[in-house]
Steps between C-alpha positions, in 0.01 A plus 500: 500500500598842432416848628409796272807689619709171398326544181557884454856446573555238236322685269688835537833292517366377157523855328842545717257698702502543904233676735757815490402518113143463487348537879201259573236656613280371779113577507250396772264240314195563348214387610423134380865424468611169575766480824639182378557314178681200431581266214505102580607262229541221760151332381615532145840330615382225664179456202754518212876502679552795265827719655576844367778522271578839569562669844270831575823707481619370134152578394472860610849529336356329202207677487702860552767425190183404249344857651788700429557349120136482417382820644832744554705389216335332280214693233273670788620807599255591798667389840320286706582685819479866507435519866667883627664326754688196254849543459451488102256796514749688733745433198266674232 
């Protein structure tokens, strides 16, 4: 299991990012928000004995180096993240 900050993290380390570049904000939730989500694949383990082939952290760096060719250098030209506070939009 994994916490949304773990998450965050490997996802900013993905872009060579870090919390100093592109501050996560914290809101109180809204109402109707879950307080706690969770993924289980240990019924689909034990139904099929399928394992994943790739960890959480090669995916997110997967899943960041086919977002920066497809969307910021390949034909689209609009960046996906334009947040003022990104380190890219501090750049422009």
């Amino acid at each position: 299991s994994h916490s949304i900050n773990e998450i965050v993290d490997q996802v900013l380390a993905s872009f060579g990012l870090t919390r100093d570049d592109y501050p996560v904000k914290y809101e109180p939730p809204s109402p109707g928000d879950q307080r706690h989500i969770e993924a289980d694949n240990r019924r689909l383990v034990a139904a099929t004995g399928w394992q994943p082939a790739v960890s959480l952290a090669d995916g997110i760096q997967e899943t960041a180096r086919w977002a920066r060719q497809t969307w910021l250098e390949g034909p689209v030209s609009t960046p996906i993240i334009s947040e003022a506070g990104s380190a890219a939009a501090r750049a422009a």
